[in-house]
Residue, then its C-alpha position, 0 to 999 in steps of 0.5 A: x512474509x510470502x506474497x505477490x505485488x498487484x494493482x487496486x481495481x476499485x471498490x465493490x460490495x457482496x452478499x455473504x450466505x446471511x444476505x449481509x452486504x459487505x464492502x470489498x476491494x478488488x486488487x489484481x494480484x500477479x502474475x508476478x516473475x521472479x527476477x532475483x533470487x537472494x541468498x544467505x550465501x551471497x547476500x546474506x539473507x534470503x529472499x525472493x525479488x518479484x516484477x510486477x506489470x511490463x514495462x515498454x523497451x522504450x521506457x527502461x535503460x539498459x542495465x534494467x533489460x540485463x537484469x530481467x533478462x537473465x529471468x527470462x522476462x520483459x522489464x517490469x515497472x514495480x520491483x519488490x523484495x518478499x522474505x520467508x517464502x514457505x517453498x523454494x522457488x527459481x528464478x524466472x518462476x511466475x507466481x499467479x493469485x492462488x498462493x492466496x486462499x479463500x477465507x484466510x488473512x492478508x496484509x495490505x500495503x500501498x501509498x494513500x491517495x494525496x490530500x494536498x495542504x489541509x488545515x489541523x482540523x482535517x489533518x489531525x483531527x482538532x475540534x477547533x477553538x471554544x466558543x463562538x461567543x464572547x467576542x470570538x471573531x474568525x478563528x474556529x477552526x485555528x489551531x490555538x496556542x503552540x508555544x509560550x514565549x518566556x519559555x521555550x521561547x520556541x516551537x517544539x519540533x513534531x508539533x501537529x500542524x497545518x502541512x500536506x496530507x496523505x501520500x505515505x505508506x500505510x499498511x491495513x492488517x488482517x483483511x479477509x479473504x473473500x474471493x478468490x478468481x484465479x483465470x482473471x488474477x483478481x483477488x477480493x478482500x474485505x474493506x478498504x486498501x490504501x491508494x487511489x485506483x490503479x495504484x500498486x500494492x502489496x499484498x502479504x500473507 
C-alpha cells in the first residue's frame, strides 16, 4: 500500500471535543524522495523506492551517491519500497505528510524496543509453578516440564522458553489519524507504535 517512511518522536496525550484524553504518538512522517521508480516493464512488478533522512557524504560509498544522484538528491539512510500507489509519480518527486488525511487509518510498521534475556514468565506470559506450599523450595517462576524422557526422549523445537526478547518487526493496524501538521511534517496517531524514540517506521494507508 501507498505511504511514506518516518521517525517516531515520543508519545503524547489530547483532549477530543468530549473533553476525553486520548493517548497518541507523534512520528514525523517524510519529506520523503523517490529514488526508483519499479516498473512492470523492467522489474516486473510496480513500485515506488522512498529515501528517507540525509545521510553525511562521509558515511555512504560510492555506488549509494550514483544511485540517489540520478533522483537528484543527497544519500539517505532508510530505503523502503511501497506498492500500489494510487497516482503516478517521477522520479526525484518528494512526498511530504499530506498524503495522510485527518480522521482515516494508517498501518504502522517498526522494530520493538529490545528487551534482552528474559525469563518465560516475562517473555510469554507463564503464570509460573503451583504452589508455594508443600515443599515447593525456589522454583516459582520455572517454566516446568518440557519434555519426557521415555518418550520423545527430546525437546520439540519451537518450545516457549527462556531467550531474547524484543527486537522484531511488528506492525499495529488501523491507528486513527488525529492530526495532521503539514509545516513540521508531524503526523499524530492514536495509540502507541512499536520502536524506541528516534527509531524509524513505516506508515501505510
Amino acid at each position: 500500500m501507498s505511504g511514506l517512511i518516518g521517525r517516531k518522536i515520543g508519545m503524547t496525550s489530547i483532549f477530543d471535543e468530549n473533553g476525553k484524553n486520548i493517548p497518541c504518538t507523534v512520528i514525523e512522517a517524510g519529506p520523503c524522495v523517490i529514488t526508483q521508480v519499479r516498473t512492470n516493464e523492467v522489474d516486473g512488478y510496480s513500485a515506488l523506492q522512498l529515501g528517507f533522512d540525509d545521510k553525511t557524504e562521509k558515511h555512504s560509498v560510492k555506488a549509494e551517491e550514483g544511485h540517489f544522484k540520478k533522483a537528484g538528491t543527497v544519500a539517505k539512510k532508510k530505503v523502503v519500497e511501497f506498492k500500489y500507489f494510487e497516482e503516478e509519480y517521477k522520479l526525484g518527486e518528494v512526498l511530504t505528510v499530506d498524503l495522510f488525511n485527518e480522521g482515516e487509518f494508517v498501518d504502522v510498521q517498526g522494530v520493538s524496543k529490545g528487551k534482552g534475556f528474559q525469563g518465560v514468565v516475562k517473555r510469554h506470559g507463564f503464570g509460573g509453578v503451583g504452589q508455594s506450599t508443600h515443599g515447593q523450595h525456589n522454583r516459582l517462576r520455572a517454566p516446568g516440564s518440557v519434555g519426557a524422557s521415555s518418550y520423545p526422549s527430546r525437546v520439540f523445537k519451537g518450545m516457549r522458553m527462556a531467550g531474547r526478547m524484543g527486537g522484531e518487526n511488528v506492525t499495529v493496524q488501523n491507528l486513527k489519524v488525529l492530526k495532521v501538521v503539514a509545516d513540521k511534517n508531524l503526523l499524530v496517531v492514536k495509540g502507541c507504535v512499536p520502536g524506541h524514540k528516534n527509531s524509524y517506521v513505516i506508515i501505510q494507508k
